[in-house]
N, C-alpha and C positions, 0 to 999 in steps of 0.2 A: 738616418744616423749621421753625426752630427763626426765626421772624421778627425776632424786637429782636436775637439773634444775626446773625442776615442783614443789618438798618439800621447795627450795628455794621461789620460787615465794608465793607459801602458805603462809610459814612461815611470810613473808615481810606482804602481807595484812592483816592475821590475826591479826600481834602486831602492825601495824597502825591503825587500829579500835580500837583495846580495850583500847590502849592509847588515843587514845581522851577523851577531857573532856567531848562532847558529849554520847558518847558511857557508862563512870560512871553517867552522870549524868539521862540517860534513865534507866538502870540499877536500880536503888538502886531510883529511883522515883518512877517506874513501880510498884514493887510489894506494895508499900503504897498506888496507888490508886489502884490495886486489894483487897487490903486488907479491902479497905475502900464503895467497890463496895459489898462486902461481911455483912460487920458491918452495915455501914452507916443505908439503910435501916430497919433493926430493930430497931436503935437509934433514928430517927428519928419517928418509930413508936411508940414508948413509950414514944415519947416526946410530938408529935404532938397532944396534947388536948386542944381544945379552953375553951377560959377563959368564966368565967359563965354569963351567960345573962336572963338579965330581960325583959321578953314578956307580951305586955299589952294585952287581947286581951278582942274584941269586939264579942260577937257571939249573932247571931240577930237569929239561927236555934232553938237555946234551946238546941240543943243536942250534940255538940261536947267538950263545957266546962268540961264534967265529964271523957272524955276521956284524961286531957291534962293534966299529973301528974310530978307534979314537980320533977326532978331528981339534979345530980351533977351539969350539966352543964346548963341546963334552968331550969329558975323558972316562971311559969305562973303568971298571976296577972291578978284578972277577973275587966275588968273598966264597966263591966253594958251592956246590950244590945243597953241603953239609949243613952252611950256615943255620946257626938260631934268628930266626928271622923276628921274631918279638923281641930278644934281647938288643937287634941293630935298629928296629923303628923305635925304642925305648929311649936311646941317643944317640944318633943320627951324627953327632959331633967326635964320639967316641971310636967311631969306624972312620973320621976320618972320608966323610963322602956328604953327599949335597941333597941326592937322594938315593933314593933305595928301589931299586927294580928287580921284580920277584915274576921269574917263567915258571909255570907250573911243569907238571909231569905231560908227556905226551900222552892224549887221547886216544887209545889205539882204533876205536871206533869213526870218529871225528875225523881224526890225522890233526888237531888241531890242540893250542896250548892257551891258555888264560895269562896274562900279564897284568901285573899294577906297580903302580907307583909309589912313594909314600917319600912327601916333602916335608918340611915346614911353611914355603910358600908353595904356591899353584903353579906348574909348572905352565913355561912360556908355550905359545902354539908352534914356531920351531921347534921348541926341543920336543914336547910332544909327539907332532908330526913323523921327527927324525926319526924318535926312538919305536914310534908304533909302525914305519915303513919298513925301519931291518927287521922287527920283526917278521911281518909278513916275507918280507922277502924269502927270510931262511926257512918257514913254514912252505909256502911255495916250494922252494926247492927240496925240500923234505918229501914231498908227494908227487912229486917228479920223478925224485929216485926209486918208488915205493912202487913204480909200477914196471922197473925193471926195464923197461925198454931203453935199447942203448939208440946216446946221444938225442935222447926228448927233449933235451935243455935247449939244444943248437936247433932244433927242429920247431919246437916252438917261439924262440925267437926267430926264427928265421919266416914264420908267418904273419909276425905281426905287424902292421903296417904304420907308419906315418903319414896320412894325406892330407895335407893343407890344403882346403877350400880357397881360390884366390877368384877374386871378383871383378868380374870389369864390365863399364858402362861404353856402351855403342852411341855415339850421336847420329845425326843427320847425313854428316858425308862418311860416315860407316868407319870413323877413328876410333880403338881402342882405349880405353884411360884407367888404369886400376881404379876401384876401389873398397876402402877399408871401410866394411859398416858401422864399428864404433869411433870412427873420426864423423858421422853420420850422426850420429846417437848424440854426441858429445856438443856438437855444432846446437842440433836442433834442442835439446833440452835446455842451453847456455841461452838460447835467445828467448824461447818460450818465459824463463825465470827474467832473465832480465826487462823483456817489455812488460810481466806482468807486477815486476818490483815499479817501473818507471811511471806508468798507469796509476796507479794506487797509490805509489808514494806522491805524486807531483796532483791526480785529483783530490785527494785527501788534505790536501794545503789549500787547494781553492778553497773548497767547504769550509777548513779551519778559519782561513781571511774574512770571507763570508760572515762565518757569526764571532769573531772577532770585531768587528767593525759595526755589525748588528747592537752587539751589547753592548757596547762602549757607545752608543747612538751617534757615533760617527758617519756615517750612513746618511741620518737627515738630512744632514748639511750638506752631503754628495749629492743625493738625489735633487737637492733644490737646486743645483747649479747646471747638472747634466741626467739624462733620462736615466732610471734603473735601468735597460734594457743596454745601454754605452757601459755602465757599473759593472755589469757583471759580463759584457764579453771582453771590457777591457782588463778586467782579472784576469779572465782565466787566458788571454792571450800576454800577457806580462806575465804570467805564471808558466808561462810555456817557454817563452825567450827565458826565464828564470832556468828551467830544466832542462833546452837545450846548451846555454854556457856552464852548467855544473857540468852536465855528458860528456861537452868537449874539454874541458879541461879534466875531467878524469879521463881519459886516455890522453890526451898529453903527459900528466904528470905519472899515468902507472908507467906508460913505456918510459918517458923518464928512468922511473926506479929500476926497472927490469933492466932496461940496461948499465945501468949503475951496477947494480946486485951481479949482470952475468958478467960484468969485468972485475968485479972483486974474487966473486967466486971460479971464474977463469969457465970459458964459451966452452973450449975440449973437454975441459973435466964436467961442465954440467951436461954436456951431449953427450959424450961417452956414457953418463951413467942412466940417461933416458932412454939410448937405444940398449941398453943391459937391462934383462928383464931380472936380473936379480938372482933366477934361479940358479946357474951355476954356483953364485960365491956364498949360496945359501946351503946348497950344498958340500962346500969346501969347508964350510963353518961348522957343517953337522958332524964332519968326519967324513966326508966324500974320499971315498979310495978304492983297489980291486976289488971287485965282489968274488966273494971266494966261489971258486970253480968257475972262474970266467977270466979271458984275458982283455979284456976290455974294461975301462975303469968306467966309473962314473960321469968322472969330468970327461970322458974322452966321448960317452955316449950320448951326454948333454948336447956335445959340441958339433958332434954329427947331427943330433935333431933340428941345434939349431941353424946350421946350414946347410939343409937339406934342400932348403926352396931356394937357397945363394945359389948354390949346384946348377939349378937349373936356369938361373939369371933371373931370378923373381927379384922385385922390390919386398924386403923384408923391415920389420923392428920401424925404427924412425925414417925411414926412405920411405913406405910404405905410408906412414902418415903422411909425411911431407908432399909425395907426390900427389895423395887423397886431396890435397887440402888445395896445391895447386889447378886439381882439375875442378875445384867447385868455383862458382859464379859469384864471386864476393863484392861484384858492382853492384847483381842482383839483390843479392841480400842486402846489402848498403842502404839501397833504395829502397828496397821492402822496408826494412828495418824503420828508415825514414818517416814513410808514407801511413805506415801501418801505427807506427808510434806519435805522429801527429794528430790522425782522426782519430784514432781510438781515445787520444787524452781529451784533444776536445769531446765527444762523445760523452764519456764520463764525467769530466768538469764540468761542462755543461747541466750535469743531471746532478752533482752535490752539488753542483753553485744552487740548483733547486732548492736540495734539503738543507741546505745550510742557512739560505733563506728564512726556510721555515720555524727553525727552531730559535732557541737565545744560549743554548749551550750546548758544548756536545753531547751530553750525558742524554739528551732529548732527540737527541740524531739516530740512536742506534734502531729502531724500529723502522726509520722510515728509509734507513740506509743497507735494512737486509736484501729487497728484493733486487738491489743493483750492483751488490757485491755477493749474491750468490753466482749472478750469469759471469763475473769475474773471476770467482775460486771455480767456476766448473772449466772453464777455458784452461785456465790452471793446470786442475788435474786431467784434462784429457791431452793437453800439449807435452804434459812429463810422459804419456804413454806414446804419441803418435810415431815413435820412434818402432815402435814393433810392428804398425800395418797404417802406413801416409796414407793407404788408400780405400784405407775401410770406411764405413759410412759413417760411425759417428766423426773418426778423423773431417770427414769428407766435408760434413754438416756443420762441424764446429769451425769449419774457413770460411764458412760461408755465412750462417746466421755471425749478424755483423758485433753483438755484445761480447762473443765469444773468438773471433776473427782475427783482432790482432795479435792473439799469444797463438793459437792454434796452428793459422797460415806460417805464419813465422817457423814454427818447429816443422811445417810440410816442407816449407822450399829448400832444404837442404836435399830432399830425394828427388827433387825433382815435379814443379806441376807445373799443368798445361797453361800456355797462353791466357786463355779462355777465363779459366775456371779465378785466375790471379787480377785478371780485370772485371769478373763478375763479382767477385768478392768485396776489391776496392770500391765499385760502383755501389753496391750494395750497402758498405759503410758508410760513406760519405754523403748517400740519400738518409739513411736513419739517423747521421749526425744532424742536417740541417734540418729534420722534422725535431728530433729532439731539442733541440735548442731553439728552436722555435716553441716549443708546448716549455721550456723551462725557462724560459725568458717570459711568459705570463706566467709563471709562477711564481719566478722573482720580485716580476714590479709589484705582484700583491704583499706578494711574506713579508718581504724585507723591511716593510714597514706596520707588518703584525704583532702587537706584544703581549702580553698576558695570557696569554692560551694556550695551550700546547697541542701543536697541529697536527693531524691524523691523517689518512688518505683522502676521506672524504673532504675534508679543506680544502687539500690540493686540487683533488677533480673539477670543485667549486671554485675556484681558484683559476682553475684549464680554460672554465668554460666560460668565464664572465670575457667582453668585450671590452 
């Protein structure tokens, strides 16, 4: 193989790509919706507070009215047990209310009571939730009372427990390190999606190149100058230099934004509200106040729960990430990330620089491109699970058969794998890369210059085997 021939060929595809307008305009769009995959959701959570509504309610039990305390966002309005309940969901505007909530009679069997609603729109999952929990609550304390025994209220709270689960990994010289399993989950599923978007998207161009250059018989004239077999590794390695300066300039330009976005939106106030889980001021929003026949409020027993584990000096909320995230191996993963993300594209590039070969369009690709985008979507869906058991056998399997290995391993190494099993893997890849490109490199120099036909397996094999 003919080298300064080969840097030429590079050379040519790389600055075809990146001059596309295509090529700037994924670029420099890319990192705005990561960055906004990042923002958004917070924005949206400090935005999304429904506007305040007016609840007529009818309660026919006697006992859920006291429990139904008006906050931010609902405001109760008792219409009488007496009320005509047809003539108030008749006009709903007339009363003077937003919706209409009807407690039936108490079930003296049961101990229990029926509740509905009746809107004009569907009511939010807030206010829902809000209004179907005071229920229970006062139903609850209704069957408390019912069994006479004095102070069962304080007796049964006084059994119920809060125990938080906290987790910690032991290394080698017997150091503890918290960790949080969904800073785990979140890691390994972000990488599995990402190398299997980068795989797909970036072999999927080679192929495209391929029979772009095919039909247009551009091609001939390549091959007369330099071998097919220089053609098509100089592709797909200029197609690689292509993928890895998009990569790195999407994170240059997201952190860019992200820090841009947390100085406009100010660093306290966006941390503040990520270590807030919400549920307090969601609370406060419902109508959070004393629960009758208790002296203890709501907020106040929120606020106990949630420093319950502070109490004892745990890493809680955002500490708890942060710490998670500093005791993982981000050189490791760097590198995995790397290693994993170069053989696996060559791998695949190498096997559509095949099919691409073979065909004259893509509409003629999709049969001979199922069997090597299924071992792709199966890697896929087993690396969005291998978060519930890294060490179970298909996890186990799919790091190791090498089609399925780079999205699979990837979503493993955040829990932790052995030496061993991370260099049998790579080995493993990187043997099935060079026989693969090797068997599609005879199939190149034939296809690519095949026309009128439209090629099936057996072509190909015919194709494998000729010298």
């Amino acid at each position: 193989m003919n080298i300064k021939k080969l840097g030429i060929i590079i050379q040519r595809e790389y600055l075809n790509k990146v001059k596309k307008k295509s090529f700037l305009l994924i670029t420099f769009l890319a990192p705005i919706f990561f960055a906004a995959i990042c923002i958004l959701p917070s924005l949206i959570m400090m935005g999304a507070k429904e506007e305040a509504k007016e609840v007529g309610v009818v309660d026919r039990s006697g006992i859920v009215l006291p429990y139904l305390e008006s906050g931010d966002v609902i405001h109760y309005k008792d219409l009488g047990p007496e009320a005509d309940v047809d003539a108030i969901k008749a006009d709903l505007s007339k009363a003077d209310i937003d919706i209409l909530l009807t407690i039936s009679a108490m079930d003296p069997e049961t101990k229990t009571v029926t509740a509905d609603t009746y809107s004009a729109k569907p009511l939010g999952m807030d206010s829902g939730s809000s209004i179907e929990n005071r229920i229970n609550d006062a139903v609850e304390a209704y069957r408390i009372d019912s069994y006479g025994i004095e102070n069962l209220e304080e007796i049964m709270s006084s059994v119920k427990s809060n125990v938080k689960l906290h987790s910690y990994t032991i290394d080698k010289a017997g150091k503890e390190s918290i960790s949080e399993s969904g800073v785990y989950m979140a890691i390994s599923m972000l990488l599995g999606i990402a190398i299997y978007m980068f795989i797909a998207l970036f072999s999927g161009m080679v192929m495209s190149s391929v029979i772009e250059e095919k039909s247009s018989r551009v091609v001939e004239v390549l091959v007369s100058s330099v071998k097919a077999t220089e053609l098509m590794f100089g592709k797909i390695i200029g197609v690689a230099l292509v993928a890895l300066t998009q990569f790195l300039l999407w994170i240059v330009l997201t952190l860019i934004l992200l820090a841009i976005a947390t100085g406009i939106m100010g660093k306290d106030k966006l941390m503040g509200f990520m270590q807030d889980d919400g549920t307090t001021e969601m609370v406060q929003q419902m109508g959070g106040g004393v629960v009758p026949g208790s002296e203890i409020s709501l907020d106040q027993a929120l606020a106990a729960a949630t420093d319950s584990t502070a109490v004892a000096g745990e890493p809680t909320g955002m500490n708890a990430i942060m710490s998670t995230i500093g005791n993982i191996n981000l050189g490791q993963i760097l590198i995995a990330f790397i290693i994993y993300f170069i053989f696996g594209y060559l791998l695949y590039a190498s096997l559509f620089a095949a099919i691409g070969s073979a065909v004259e369009n893509e509409g003629d690709s999709t049969q001979l491109q199922l069997p090597v985008t299924i071992p792709l979507m199966l890697g896929f869906f087993i690396a969005l699970y291998a978060f519930k058991a890294p060490d179970s056998s298909i996890v186990f399997w799919g790091s190791m058969i090498p089609f399925t290995s780079p999205i699979v391993m990837l979503a493993r190494i955040p829990f932790g794998v052995p030496s061993w099993e991370l260099a049998l893997s790579i080995v493993i890849l990187v043997a099935t890369f060079a026989a693969c490109a090797w068997a599609s490199a005879k199939i190149y120099k034939v296809g690519i210059l095949m026309y009128g036909k439209k090629s099936t397996f057996a072509d190909l094999w015919k194709w494998l085997k000729q010298k």
